[in-house]
N, C-alpha and C positions, 0 to 999 in steps of 0.2 A: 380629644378623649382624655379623662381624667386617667391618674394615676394605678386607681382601683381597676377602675377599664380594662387597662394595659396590660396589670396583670392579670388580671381570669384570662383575657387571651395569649397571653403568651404560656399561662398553663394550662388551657385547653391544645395550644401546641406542643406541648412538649410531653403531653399525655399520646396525643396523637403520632409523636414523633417513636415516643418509645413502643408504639403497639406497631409501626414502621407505614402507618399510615402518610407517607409526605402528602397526597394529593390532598387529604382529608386537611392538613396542615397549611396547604395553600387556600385552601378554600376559606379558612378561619379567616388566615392577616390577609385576602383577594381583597375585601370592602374595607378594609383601611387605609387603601393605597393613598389618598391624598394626604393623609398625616403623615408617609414616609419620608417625607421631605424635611419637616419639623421633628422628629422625635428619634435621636440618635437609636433609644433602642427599637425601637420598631426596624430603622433602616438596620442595624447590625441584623435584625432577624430574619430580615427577607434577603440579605445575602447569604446568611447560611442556610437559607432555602434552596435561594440557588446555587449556592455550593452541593446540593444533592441532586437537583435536575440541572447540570450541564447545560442540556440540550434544552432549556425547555425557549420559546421566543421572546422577543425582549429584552434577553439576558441583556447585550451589549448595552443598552440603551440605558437599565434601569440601574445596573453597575455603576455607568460613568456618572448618571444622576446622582446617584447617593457620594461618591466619592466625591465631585466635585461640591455640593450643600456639605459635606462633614473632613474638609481637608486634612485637621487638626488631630482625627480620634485615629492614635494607631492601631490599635484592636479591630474599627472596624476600614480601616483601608486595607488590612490584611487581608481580613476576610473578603474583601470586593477584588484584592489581586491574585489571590486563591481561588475565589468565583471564574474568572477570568482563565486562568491556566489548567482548571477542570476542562471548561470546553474548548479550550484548544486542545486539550487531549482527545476529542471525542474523535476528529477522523481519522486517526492514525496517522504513525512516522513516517509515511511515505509518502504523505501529502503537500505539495508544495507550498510551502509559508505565504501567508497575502499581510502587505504592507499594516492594511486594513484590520487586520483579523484578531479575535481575542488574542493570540499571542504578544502580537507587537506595542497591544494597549497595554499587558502586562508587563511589558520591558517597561514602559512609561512612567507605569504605576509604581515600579517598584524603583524606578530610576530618581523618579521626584520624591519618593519617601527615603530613601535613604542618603540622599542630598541632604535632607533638614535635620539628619540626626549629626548631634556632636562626636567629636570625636571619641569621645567617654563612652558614648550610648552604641557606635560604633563596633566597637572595641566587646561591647558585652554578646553573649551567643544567646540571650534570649530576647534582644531585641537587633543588633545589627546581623546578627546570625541569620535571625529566621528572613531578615530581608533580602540579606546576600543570596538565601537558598530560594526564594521567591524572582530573584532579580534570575539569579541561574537556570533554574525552570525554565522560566519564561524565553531566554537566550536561547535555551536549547528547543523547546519548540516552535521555539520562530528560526533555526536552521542557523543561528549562529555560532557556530559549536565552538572558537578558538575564545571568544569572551564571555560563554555561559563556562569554561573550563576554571578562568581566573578566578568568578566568584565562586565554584564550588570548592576550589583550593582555599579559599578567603576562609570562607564558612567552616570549611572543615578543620583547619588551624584554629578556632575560636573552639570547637568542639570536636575534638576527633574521636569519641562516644560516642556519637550519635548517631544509631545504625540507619534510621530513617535516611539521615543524609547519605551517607556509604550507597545505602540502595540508589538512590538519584542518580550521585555521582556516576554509576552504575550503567543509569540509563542514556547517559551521555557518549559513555564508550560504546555502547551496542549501537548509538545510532549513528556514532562517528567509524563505524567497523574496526573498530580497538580491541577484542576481543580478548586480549591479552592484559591490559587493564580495564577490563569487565569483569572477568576473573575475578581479579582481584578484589576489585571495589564488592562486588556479589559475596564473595568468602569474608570480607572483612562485615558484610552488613548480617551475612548468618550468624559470623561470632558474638555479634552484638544483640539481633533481635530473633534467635533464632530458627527454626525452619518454619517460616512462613510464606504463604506458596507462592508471591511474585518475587522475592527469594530467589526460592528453586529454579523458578524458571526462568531464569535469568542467570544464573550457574551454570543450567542446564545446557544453555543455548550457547553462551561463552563456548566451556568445556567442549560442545559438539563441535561450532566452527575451527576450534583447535585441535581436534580430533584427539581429542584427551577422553577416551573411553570411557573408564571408568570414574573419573569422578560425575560426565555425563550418566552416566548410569545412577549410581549413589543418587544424584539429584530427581531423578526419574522415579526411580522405586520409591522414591518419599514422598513424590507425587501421585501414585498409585499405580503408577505403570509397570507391566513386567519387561522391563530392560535387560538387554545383557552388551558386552562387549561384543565387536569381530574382531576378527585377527587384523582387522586393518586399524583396530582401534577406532571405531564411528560406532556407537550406540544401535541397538536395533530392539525394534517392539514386533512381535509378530501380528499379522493380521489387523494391522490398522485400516479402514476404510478411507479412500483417496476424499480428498479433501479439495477445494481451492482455493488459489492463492490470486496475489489482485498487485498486479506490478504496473509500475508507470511506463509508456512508450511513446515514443515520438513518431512522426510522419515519414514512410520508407520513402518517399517519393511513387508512389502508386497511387493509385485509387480516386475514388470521389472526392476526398474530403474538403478539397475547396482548401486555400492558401491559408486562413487561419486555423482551421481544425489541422492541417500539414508540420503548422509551428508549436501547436500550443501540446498541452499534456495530456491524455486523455490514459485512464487505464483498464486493463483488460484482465480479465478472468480467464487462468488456466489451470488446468486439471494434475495434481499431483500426486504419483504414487508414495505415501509414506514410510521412511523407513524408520523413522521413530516420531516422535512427537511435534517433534521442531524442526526436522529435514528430510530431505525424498527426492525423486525425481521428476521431474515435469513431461507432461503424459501428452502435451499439447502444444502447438506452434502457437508462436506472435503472428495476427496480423501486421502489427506494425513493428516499426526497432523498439529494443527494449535491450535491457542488460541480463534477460536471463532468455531461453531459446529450449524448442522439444532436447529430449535428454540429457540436461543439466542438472547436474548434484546443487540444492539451492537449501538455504536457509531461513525461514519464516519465525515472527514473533509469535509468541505467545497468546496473542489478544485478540482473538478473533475482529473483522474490520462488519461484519454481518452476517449473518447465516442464510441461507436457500432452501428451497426444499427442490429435493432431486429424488425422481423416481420413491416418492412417498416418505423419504427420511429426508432428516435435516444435515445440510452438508456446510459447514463452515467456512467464513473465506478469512484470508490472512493476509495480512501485508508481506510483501516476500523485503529482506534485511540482505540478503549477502550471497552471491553467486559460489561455492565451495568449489566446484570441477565443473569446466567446461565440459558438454557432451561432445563424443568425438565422430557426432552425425554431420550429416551437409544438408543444411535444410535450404531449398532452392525454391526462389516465388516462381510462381505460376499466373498469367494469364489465359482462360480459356475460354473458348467458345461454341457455342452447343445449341442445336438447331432444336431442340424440343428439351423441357425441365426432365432432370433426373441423367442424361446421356453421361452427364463428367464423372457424376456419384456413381453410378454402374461401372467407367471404365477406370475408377478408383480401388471399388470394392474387386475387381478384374485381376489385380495389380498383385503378381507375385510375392510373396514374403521373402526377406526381409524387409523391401521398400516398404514406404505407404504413400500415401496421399491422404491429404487434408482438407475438405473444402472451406471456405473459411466468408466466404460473401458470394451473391448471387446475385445479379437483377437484371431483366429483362431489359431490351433495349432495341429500338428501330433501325437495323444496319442495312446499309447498301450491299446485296448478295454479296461483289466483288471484295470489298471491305474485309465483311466477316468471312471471306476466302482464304483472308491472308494478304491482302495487297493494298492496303489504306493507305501505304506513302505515296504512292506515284500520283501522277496525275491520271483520271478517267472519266469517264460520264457517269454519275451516280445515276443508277435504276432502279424503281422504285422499293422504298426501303423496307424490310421485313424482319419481321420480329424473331430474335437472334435473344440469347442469355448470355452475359459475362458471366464466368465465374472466375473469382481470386482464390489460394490458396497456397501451400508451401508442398512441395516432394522432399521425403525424408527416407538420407539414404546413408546406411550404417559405413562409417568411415573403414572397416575394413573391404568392403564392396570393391571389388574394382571397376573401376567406373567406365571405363569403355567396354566390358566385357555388360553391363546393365544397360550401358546407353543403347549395344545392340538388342538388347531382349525389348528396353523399352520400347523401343521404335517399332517392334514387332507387336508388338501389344498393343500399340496406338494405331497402325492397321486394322486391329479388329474392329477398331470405334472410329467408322469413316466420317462420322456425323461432328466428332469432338477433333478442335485441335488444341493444342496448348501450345503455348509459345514460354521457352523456359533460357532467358537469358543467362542464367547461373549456373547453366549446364555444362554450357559452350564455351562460359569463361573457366570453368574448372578444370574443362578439356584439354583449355588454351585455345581456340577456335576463335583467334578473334575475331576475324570478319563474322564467321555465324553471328555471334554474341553482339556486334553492333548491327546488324540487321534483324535478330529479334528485341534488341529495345525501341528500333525504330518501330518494330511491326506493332508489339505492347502501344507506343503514344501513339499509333496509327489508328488502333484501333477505341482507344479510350477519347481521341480528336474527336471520333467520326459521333461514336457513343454522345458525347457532349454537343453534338452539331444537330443531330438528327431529332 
């Protein structure tokens, strides 16, 4: 492609760009992909393409193309390590770093670029600056927080103006639970670039975990929210709609999930009531361990991780950032067992207040009568086996309860449901009952053996 070429398209792009047509703008430079390769500025244009689609496929592939054909052009390896550190933003800070993943190409990129600058060029904050802040970035979302710290200190000594950077630095502390130099880094990036709304919110969210009331407020109301103070100094919004949050968990030692799903991270959507914009309490048990549990005062980003639609509205989910109070419930697993669907949900819904019950996983299964009796450790004759439901779940029961005084009512409760039993080893260890307690975690693998045999 000639010269003239080049530019009608790159301003038919940038005509495109400003009407905020991107797709319309990928569609122009889509049939010149083979020239990307030869023609510096076309490769710089198609990484500030994908510098605006993140997400879009290819990214990693077409990035490392272009950087690798144009070593030499700083301008456009910036843009391709910038491309890069967009979509490792895309999943959220609670997402476990991969060796592999736009992140760690970013450390790469910005590791080899600022290796070839001299000391001089180093030294300058609008060329070793922006790399140190690119090297930094990239640290921090690849989870390495004690040397994406060094370079944002680097960077910021070259410019300490520079409220873009302040905000970064920012992000580092919130993700390192710093809150305290969050703060600060947040108030030093307002002074600079004033109240712009990831700013705020991130002020907002410091201040709340500190339980610095009113400057959480101040940042709230500027975000349009009607905030006020409590007397406990935590921020409150009335009438906010419960929201979900999306936390990572590991394997309790329960369940199906088979040795590798047991180790690995999977996470789980819970329901929380909000008490202002960026904290609340969690309305909803972990199936698995996690580091936040039903009734804990918890902390959530800003940034929505996707949205749902629940009961015809759109309900948003969040990465959860910071446990603030432990709740001061006893949530205890449950396995149970129930000779027709619906028998556990009934002797749930049964269930006095304050308790509750949770159901949390269901599935049907072929047990030996005897088994889903209750008696799967011993040795027996298994008779022919009939279709039985497990169900898992957690009982949630408010710490000032007194718990032998519930465990009798329970036990009376669960007479009415002859069909259901549960088997609750957290109950009996809370008791102290140790022998109970190890003979319903035998009867739990006794029954989850038989489940997996039949």
């Amino acid at each position: 492609m000639n010269s003239s070429s080049l530019d009608s398209v790159i301003s038919q792009v940038e005509q495109a760009l400003s009407q905020g047509a991107v797709d319309r703008a990928f569609e122009l430079v889509a049939p010149l992909t083979p020239q990307r390769s030869h023609d510096a500025r076309l490769a710089s244009l198609w990484l500030t393409l994908l510098r605006m689609r993140p997400g879009r496929e290819g990214l990693l592939q077409d990035v490392e193309q272009l950087l690798a054909r144009f070593p030499d052009d700083s301008a456009l390896q910036l843009s391709g390590c910038d491309a890069l550190i967009r979509a490792a933003e895309l999943p959220g800070p609670d997402v476990p770093a991969s060796s592999e993943g736009p992140a760690a190409r970013a450390v790469a990129v910005a590791e080899r670029n600022l290796e070839q600058l001299s000391f001089e060029q180093r030294k300058q904050a609008a060329m070793g600056g922006y790399w140190l802040m690119n090297h930094a970035n990239a640290l921090r979302l690849a989870h390495r927080f004690s040397e994406a710290a060094l370079s944002y200190t680097e960077a910021l000594e070259l410019d300490a103006s520079n409220g873009d950077w302040w905000f970064n630095f920012g992000l580092l502390h919130k993700a390192r639970g710093d809150f305290e130099n969050g703060l600060a880094a947040a108030q030093r990036a307002r002074e600079l670039l004033g109240d712009r709304r990831g700013v705020l919110w991130n002020l907002a969210l410091c201040a709340t975990a500190l339980g610095r009331g009113e400057v959480a407020v101040e940042a709230m109301r500027k975000l349009g929210f009607d905030a006020r103070a409590l007397d406990n100094q935590m921020p409150h919004v009335d009438d906010l709609p419960p929201v979900q949050v999306r936390v990572a968990t590991r394997g309790s030692g329960h369940g199906f999930g088979g040795a590798e799903l047991e180790q690995g991270v999977v996470f789980e959507l819970l329901w929380v009531s909000p008490a202002s914009p960026c904290h609340g309490v969690v309305q909803t048990p972990t199936f698995r361990e996690a580091s936040v549990d039903y009734g804990d005062l918890i902390l959530w980003d800003g940034t929505p991780v996707g949205v749902a639609e629940h009961e015809g509205r759109p309900v948003p989910r969040f990465p959860v950032l910071s446990r603030l109070r432990a709740g001061t419930e006893r949530r205890i697993r449950f396995i149970a067992v129930e000779k027709n669907a619906g028998e556990v949900e009934a002797c749930a819904r049964g269930l006095a207040e304050p308790a509750r019950i949770f159901l949390q996983r269901a599935r049907v299964e072929m047990l030996c009568p005897r088994c889903a009796a209750g008696d799967p450790q011993h040795q027996h004759a298994h008779v022919s086996a009939q279709p039985h439901r497990l169900v898992y779940g957690k009982l949630i029961v408010p710490g000032e309860v007194d718990l032998r005084q519930f465990r009798s009512e329970f036990d009376a409760h669960l007479r009415k449901h002859p069909n259901v039993q549960l088997v609750l080893p957290g109950l009996h260890e809370a008791l102290g009952e140790t022998k109970a307690a190890g003979k319903a975690h035998q009867l739990w693998r006794g029954l989850e053996r038989s489940a997996q045999a039949s």
